[in-house]
C-alpha positions in Angstrom: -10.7 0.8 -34.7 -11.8 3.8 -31.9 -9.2 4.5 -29.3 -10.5 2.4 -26.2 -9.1 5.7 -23.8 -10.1 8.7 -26.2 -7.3 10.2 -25.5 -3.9 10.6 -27.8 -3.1 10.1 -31.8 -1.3 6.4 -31.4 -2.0 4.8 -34.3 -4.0 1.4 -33.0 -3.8 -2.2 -34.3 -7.3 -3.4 -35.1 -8.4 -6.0 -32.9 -7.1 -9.8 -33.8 -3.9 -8.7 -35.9 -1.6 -9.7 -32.7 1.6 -8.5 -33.0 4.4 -11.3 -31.6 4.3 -12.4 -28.1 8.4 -11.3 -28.0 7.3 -8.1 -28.5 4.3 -7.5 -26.3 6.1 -8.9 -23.5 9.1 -6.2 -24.3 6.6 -3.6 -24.6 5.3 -3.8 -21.2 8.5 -2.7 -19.8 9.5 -0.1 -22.4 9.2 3.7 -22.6 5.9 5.0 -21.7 4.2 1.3 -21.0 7.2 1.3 -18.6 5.8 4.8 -16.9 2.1 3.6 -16.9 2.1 -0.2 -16.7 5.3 -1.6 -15.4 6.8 0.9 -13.1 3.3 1.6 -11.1 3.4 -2.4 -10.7 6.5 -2.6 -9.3 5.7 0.6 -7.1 2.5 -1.0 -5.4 4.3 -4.2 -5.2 7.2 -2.7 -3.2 4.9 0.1 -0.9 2.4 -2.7 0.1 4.9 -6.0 0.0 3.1 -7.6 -2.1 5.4 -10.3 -3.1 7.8 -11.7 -0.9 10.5 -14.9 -1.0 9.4 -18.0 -1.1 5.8 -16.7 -2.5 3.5 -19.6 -4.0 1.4 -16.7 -5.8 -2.3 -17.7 -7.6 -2.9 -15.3 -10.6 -6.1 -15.1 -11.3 -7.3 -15.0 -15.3 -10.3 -13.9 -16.1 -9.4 -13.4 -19.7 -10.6 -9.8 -19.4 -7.7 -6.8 -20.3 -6.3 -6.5 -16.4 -5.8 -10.3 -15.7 -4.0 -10.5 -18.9 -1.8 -7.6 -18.4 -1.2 -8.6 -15.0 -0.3 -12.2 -15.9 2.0 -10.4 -18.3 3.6 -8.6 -15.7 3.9 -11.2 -13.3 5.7 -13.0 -15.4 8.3 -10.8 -16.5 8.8 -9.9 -12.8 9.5 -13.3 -12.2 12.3 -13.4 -15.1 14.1 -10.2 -14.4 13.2 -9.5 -10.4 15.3 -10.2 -7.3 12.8 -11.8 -5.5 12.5 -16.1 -5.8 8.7 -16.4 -6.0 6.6 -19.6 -8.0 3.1 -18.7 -9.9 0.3 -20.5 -11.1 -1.7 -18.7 -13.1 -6.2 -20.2 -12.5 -9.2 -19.8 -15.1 -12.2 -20.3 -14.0 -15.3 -21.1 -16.8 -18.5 -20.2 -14.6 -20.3 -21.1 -17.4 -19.3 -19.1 -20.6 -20.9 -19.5 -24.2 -18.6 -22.1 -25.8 -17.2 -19.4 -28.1 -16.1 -17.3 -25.1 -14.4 -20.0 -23.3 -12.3 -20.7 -26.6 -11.5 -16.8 -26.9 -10.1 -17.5 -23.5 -7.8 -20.4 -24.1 -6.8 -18.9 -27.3 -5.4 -15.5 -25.9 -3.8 -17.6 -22.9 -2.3 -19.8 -25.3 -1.3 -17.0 -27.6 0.3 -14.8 -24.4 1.9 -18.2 -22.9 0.0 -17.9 -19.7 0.0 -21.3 -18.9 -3.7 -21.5 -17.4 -5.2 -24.1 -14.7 -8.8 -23.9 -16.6 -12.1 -25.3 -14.2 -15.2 -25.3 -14.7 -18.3 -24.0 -12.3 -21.7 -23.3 -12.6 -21.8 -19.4 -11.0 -24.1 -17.9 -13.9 -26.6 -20.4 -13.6 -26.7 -20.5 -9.5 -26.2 -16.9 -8.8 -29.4 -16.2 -11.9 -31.2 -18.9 -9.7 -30.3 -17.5 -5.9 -30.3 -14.2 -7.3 -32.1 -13.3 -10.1 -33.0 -9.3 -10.0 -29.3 -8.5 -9.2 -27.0 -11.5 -9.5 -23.4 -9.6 -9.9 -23.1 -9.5 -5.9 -23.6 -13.1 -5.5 -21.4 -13.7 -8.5 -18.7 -12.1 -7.8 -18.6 -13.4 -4.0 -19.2 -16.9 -5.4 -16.4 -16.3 -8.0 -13.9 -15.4 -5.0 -14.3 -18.8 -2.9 -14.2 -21.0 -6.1 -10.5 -19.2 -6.6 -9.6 -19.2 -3.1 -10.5 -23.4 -3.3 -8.0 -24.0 -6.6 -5.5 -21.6 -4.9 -5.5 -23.5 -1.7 -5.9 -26.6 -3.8 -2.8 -25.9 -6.0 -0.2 -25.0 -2.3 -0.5 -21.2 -2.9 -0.3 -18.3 -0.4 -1.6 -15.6 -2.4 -4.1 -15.1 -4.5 -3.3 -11.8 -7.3 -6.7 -10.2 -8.3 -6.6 -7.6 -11.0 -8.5 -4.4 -9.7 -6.8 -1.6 -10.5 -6.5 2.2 -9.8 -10.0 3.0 -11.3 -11.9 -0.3 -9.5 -10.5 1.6 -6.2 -11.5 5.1 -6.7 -15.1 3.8 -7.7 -15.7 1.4 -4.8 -14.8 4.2 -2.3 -17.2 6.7 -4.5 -19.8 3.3 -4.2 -19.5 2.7 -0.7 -19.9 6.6 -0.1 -22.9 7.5 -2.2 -24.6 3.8 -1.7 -23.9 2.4 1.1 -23.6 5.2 3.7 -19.6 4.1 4.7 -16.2 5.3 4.2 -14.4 2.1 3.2 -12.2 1.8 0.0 -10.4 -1.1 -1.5 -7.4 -2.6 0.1 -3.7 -3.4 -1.8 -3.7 -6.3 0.5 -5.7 -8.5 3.0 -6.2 -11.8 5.0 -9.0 -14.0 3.6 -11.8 -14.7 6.3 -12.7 -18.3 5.3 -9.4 -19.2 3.8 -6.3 -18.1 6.8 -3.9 -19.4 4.9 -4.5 -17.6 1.4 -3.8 -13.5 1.2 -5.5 -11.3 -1.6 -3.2 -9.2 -3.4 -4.0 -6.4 -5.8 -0.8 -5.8 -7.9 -2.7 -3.0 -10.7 -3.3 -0.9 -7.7 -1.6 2.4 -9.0 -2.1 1.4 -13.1 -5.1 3.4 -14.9 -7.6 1.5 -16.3 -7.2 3.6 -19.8 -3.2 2.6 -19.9 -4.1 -1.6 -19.3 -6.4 -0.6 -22.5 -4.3 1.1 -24.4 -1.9 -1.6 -24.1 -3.8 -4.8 -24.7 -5.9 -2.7 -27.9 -1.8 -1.8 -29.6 -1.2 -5.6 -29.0 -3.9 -6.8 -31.0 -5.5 -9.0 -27.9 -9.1 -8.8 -28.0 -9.9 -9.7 -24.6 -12.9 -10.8 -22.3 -15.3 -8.6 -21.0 -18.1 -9.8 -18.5 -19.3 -12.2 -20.6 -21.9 -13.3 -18.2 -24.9 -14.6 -20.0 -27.1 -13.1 -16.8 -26.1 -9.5 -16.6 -26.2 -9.0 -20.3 -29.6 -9.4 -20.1 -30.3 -6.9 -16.9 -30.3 -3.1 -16.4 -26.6 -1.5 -16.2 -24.9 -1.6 -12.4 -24.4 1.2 -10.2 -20.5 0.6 -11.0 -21.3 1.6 -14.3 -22.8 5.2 -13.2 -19.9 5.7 -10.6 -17.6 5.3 -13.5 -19.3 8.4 -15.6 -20.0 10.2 -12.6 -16.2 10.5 -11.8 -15.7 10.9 -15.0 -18.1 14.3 -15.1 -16.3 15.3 -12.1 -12.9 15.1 -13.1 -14.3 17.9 -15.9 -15.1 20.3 -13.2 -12.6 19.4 -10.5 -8.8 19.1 -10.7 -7.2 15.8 -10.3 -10.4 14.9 -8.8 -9.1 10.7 -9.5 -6.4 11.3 -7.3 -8.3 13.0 -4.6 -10.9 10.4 -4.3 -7.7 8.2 -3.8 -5.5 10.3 -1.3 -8.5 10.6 1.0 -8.6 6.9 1.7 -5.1 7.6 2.6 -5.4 10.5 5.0 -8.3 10.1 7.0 -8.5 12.3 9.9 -10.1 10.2 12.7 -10.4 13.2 15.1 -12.7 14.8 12.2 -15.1 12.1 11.9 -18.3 11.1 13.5 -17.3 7.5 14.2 -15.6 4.6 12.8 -14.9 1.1 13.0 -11.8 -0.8 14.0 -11.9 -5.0 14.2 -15.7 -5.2 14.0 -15.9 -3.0 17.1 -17.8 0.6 16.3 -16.5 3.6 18.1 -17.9 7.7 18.1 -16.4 10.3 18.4 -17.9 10.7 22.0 -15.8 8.1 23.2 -13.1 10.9 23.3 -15.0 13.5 25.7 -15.9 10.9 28.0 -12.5 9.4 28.1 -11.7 13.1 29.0 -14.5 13.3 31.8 -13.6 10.1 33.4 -10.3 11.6 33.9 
């Protein structure tokens, strides 16, 4: 079995020899999965308020690596924190191959992620509505059907698993695609459901540490799984990914750069932004000065 991350000399458990639930769940907060995983969840939860008292929190499962080491998380924070919080921890089948949808059930049943599973038709409407690039209208679909069961079950929050690497690239995507400095956010309000909050709890864990982790444990997770996508060209994702990835060979923590610079934006240094829907330029600020 390759190492997922390419990088170390860890010996690896091959797929499908899972090693006991009592120890994966004690490996998450121990020694270096303690540095990589668990204390960079506990550090975004705490910068960003992420979870607060009295939290009726959605998890979403996907059945991919991040939900499942999320989920994983979650619940251990919810046995050993200080904060009183309730979880419910929604599945969604938008129409998976029979054997996927049992991989699924079988790795939630084996983690003891006790699973709200529903069923939708999203591969087959978003092929239909959107056939030459359906993942857009996918994943937007995706998000409504879990902020319904969220609402549906009396949650607050909804817990998505992007992590580190999903916010580096969509900052690099927006950038280089769609001509805009905007970046995924730890946190926001849902337009179309008030009441329900996203939160992003992997939002300072590496994508090569949640693999690392699930590959040692002997999970063989999700991936995509969509019976669409398989069959079109790769996304642009795909080729921010190895374009960061070429970068970071040539430029020094180039990762965290990408990610401090949604952090430090200089407002008097840019041509123009956008604050609540309303655009403003950088003129604005010599004709405030001329009026005066």
């Amino acid at each position: 079995m390759s190492d997922l991350s390419g990088k170390g000399c860890d010996i690896l458990v091959p797929f499908n020899e899972r090693i006991p639930l009592k120890d994966i769940e004690k490996n998450l907060i121990r020694k270096k999965n303690r540095k990589n995983l668990w204390s960079k969840f506990i550090k975004a939860i705490k910068d960003y308020k992420l979870v607060e008292e009295g939290d009726r929190i959605a998890v979403a499962v996907s059945g991919g690596k991040d939900s499942l080491v999320m989920s994983k998380m979650f619940q251990e924070l919810q046995r050993h924190g200080q904060v009183n919080f309730e979880l419910e921890f929604i599945a969604m089948d938008p129409g998976y191959h029979e054997s996927i949808r049992e991989l699924l059930i079988d790795n939630c049943k084996y983690l003891d992620i006790p699973i709200h599973l529903f069923d939708s038709r999203i591969f087959e409407i978003a092929d239909e509505i959107a056939k030459d690039y359906p993942c857009y209208m996918c994943a937007r679909m995706r998000r409504g059907a879990l902020y319904s069961k969220a609402r549906e079950l009396g949650c607050n929050k909804l817990a998505l698993g992007h992590h580190y690497d999903d916010v580096i690239e969509t900052t690099m995507l927006n950038l280089l695609c769609s001509g805009n400095f905007k970046t995924m956010l730890p946190k926001l309000n849902s337009t179309n459901f008030e009441e329900i909050q996203i939160i992003r709890p992997l939002f300072y864990v590496r994508e090569e540490h949640i693999s690392r982790f699930i590959q040692n444990s002997g999970i063989w997770p999700l991936n995509c799984a969509c019976m669409v996508a398989a069959k079109k060209v790769g996304n642009k994702r795909y080729e921010i990914k190895e374009l960061i990835k070429t970068l970071s060979e040539s430029f020094v923590n180039v990762e965290k750069s990408i990610f401090k610079a949604a952090e430090n934006v200089n407002v008097d240094s840019v041509l123009g932004w956008q604050l609540e829907g309303e655009k403003h330029s950088f003129l604005e600020k010599f004709e405030t000065k001329d009026d005066e």
